[in-house]
C-alpha positions in Angstrom: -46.4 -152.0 -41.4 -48.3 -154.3 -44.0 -52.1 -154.4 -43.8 -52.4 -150.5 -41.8 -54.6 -147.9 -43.3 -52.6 -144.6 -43.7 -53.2 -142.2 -41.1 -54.2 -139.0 -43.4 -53.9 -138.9 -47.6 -52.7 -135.5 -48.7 -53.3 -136.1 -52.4 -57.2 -136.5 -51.7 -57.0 -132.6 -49.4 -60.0 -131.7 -51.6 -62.2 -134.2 -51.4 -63.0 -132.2 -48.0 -63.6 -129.0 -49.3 -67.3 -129.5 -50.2 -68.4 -130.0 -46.7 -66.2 -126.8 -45.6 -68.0 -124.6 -47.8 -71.3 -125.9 -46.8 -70.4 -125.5 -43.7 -69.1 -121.8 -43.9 -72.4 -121.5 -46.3 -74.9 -122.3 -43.6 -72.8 -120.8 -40.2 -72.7 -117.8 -42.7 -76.6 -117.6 -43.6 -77.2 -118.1 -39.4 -75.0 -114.9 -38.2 -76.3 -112.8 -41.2 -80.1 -111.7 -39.6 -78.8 -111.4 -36.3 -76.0 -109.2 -37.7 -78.9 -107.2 -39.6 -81.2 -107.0 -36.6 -78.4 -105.8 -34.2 -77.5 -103.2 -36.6 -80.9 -101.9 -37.3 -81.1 -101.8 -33.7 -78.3 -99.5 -33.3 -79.1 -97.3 -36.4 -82.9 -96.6 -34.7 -81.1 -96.4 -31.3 -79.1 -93.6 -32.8 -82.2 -92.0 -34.7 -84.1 -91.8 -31.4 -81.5 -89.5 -30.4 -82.5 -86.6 -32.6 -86.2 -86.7 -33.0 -86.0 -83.4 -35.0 -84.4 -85.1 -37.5 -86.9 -87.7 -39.2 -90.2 -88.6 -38.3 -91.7 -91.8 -38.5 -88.4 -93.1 -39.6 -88.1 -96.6 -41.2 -84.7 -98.5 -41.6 -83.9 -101.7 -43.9 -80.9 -103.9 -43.9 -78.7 -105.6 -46.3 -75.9 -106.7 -44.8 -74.2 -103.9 -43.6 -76.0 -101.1 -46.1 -78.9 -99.4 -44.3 -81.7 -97.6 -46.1 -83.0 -94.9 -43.8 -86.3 -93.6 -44.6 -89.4 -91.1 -43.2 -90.4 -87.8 -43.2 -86.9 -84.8 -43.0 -88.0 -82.4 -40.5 -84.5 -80.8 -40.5 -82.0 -80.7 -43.5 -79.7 -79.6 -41.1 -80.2 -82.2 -38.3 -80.5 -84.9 -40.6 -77.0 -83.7 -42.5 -75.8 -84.3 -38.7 -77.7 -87.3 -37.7 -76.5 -89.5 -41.2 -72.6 -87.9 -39.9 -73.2 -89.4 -36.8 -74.6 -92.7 -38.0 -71.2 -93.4 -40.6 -69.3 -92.8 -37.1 -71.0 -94.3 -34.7 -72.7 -97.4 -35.8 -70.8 -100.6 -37.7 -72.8 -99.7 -41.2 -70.7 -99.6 -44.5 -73.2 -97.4 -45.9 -76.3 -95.4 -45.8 -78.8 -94.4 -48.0 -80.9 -91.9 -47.5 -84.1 -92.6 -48.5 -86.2 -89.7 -46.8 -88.7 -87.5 -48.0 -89.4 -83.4 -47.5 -91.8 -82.1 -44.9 -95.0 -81.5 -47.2 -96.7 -77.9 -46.8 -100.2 -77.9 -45.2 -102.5 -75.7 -47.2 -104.3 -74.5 -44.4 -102.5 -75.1 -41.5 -104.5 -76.5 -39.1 -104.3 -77.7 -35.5 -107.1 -79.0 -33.3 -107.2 -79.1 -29.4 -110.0 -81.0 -27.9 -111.2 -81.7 -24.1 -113.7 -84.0 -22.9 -113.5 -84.4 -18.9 -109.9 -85.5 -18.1 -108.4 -85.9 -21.7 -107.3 -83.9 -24.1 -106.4 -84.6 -28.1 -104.4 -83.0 -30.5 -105.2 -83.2 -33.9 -104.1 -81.5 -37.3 -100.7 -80.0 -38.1 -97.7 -78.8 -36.1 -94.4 -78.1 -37.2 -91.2 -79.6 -36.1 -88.5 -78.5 -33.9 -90.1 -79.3 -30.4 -93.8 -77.8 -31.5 -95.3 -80.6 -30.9 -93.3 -81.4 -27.0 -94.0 -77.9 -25.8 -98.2 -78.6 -26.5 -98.1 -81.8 -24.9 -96.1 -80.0 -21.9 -98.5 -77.6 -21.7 -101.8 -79.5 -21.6 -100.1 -81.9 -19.1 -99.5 -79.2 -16.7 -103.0 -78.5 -16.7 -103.6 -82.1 -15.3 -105.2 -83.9 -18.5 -104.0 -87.0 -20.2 -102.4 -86.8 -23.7 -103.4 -88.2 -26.7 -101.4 -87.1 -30.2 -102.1 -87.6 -33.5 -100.9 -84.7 -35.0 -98.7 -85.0 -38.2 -95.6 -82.7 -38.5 -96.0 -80.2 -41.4 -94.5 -77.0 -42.8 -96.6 -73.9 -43.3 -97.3 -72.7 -39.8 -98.0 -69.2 -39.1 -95.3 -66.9 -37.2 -98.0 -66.3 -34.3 -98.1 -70.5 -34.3 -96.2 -70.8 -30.8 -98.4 -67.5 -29.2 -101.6 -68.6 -30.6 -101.2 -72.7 -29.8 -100.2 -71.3 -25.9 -103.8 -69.1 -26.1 -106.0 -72.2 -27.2 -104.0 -74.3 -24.8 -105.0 -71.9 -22.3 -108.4 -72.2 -22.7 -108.8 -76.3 -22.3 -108.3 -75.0 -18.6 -111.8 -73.3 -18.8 -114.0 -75.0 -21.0 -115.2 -78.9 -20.9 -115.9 -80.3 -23.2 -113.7 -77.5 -25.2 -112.8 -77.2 -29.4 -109.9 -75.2 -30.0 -109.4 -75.1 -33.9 -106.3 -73.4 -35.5 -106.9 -72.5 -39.3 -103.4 -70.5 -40.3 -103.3 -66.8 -38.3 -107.0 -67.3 -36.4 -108.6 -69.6 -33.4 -111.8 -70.4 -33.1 -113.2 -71.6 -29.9 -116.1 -73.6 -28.6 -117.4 -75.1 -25.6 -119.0 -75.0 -22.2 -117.2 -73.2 -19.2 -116.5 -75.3 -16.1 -118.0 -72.6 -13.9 -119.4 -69.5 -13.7 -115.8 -67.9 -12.5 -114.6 -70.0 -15.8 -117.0 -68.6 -18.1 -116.1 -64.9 -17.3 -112.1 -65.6 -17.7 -112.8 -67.0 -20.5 -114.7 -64.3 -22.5 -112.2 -62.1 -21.1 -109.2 -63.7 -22.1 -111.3 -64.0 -25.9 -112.2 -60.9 -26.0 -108.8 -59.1 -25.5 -107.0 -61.3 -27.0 -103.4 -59.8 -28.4 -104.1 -61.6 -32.2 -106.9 -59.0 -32.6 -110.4 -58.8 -32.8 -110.8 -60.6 -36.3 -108.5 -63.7 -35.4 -110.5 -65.1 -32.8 -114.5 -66.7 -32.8 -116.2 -67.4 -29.9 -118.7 -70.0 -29.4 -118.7 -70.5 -26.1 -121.5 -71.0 -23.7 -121.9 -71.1 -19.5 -121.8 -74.3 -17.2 -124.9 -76.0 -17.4 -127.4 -75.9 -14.3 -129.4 -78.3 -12.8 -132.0 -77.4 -10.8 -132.7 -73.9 -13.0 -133.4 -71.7 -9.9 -133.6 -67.4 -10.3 -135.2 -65.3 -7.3 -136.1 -62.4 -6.8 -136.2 -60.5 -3.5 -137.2 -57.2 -2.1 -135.9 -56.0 1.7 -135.6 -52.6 3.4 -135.6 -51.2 0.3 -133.0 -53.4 -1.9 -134.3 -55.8 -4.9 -131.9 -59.0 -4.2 -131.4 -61.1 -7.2 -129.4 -64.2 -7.1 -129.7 -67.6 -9.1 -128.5 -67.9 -12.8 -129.9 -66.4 -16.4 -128.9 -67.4 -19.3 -127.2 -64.3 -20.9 -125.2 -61.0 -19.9 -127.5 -59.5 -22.3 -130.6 -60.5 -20.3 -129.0 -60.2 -17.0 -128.7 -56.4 -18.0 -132.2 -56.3 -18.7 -133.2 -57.6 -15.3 -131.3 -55.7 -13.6 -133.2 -52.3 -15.5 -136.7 -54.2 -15.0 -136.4 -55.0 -11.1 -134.6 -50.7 -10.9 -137.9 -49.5 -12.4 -140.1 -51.5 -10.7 -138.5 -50.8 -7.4 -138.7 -46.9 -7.9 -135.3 -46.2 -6.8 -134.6 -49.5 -4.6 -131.2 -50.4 -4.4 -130.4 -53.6 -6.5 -128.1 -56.6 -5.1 -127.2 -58.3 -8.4 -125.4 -62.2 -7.1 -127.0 -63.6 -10.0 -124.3 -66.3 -12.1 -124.7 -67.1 -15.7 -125.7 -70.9 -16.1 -127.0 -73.0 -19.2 -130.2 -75.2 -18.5 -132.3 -72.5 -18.6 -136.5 -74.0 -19.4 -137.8 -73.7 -22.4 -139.8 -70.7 -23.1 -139.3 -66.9 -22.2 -137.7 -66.8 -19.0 -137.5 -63.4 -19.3 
């Protein structure tokens, strides 16, 4: 009919196609960083998975390439971990962007206590080093902290030796356990007189041999300082604490002689605190 407007113009189709490309330009740029963000999700998802593959492991996006980067633990792990990733997740492709485990020249790990806490420090190596520690010290009631870096170059005695140190954080507070390659070195105060002795003990025969192992470590301290002596139908009592084996030998000699054959009773307990002076 004269005088209507056509309903649709097919020669003029294009005139349209500017705003369908902006369109698809914009709804395009939108879905791309949640597409990114849900896939970086499910490569670290996946990562988590294997924690002896990579540590401290970093992931970038473009698109659907991921860059996966951090610290290789395991050549072998990771060889199955990137398998697993191609299968698994919706990424076209990934890079690997790791690095080798660098040597530690020494290798050293530190175990601290002070009161109910308990720090590692240093180097361990991978391959579930560092959960067994942490298992460990837990059982023994103290609260973790970890900030240990993974490292190769442990010693073969590693898993024997860590175990012994760990050992010792039950005796000793505050406690130093250091690690340097094959030796131990130990310092700190015994939480009782009971503690002191197992601990020497346990030092002293240790199975990594007599040169592997340093002992710093001194008895609970004591507060009031109290040592008596007593003598009673013919026995010399001593009880209270001394500062030393050494000089609780030599009292026990002083108070035989001066008795002239008394029996001695020896409940003495070794104790820090001692005064100043010669308490001999």
């Amino acid at each position: 009919m004269e005088g209507k407007t056509p309903m649709h113009l097919p020669k003029k189709w294009w005139i349209g196609l500017p705003v369908l490309f902006g369109l698809a330009y914009f709804a395009q740029g939108a879905l791309t960083p949640r597409l990114e963000d849900d896939l970086r999700a499910a490569i670290l998802s996946r990562v988590a998975q294997s924690p002896d593959a990579i540590d401290r492991p970093e992931v970038r996006i473009s698109g659907r390439d991921v860059v996966l980067a951090g610290i290789s633990l395991s050549p072998d792990v990771k060889a199955q971990l990137l398998a697993a990733l191609g299968v698994e997740t919706p990424a076209r492709r990934i890079i690997d962007a790791t690095q080798p485990l660098s040597r530690a020249t020494p290798f050293v790990l530190r175990l601290e206590r002070r009161g109910g806490k308990a720090m590692i420090s240093g180097n361990v190596p991978p391959t579930g080093a560092r959960e067994r520690l942490r298992a460990e010290i837990a059982a023994l009631g103290l609260e973790v902290s970890d900030c240990a870096a993974y490292a190769d170059g442990a010693p073969q005695s590693f898993p024997d030796l860590a175990s012994f140190a760990v050992r010792r954080l039950a005796e000793l507070d505050p406690a130093t356990t250091t690690m340097t390659d094959a030796t131990l070195a130990v310092s700190g105060e015994a939480r009782s007189a009971a503690d002191y002795d197992k601990a020497l003990a346990a030092l002293k025969a240790s199975p990594f041999g007599a040169s592997a192992v340093k002992i710093e470590v001194s008895p609970p301290r004591v507060s009031p300082y109290v040592f008596s002596a007593a003598a009673r139908d013919g026995v010399i009592s001593l009880s209270g604490h001394l500062p030393s084996d050494d000089l609780r030998k030599r009292v026990i000699a002083m108070a035989a002689a001066v008795g002239a054959g008394a029996a001695v009773s020896d409940a003495t307990e070794l104790g820090a605190g001692a005064p100043a002076g010669d308490f001999a």
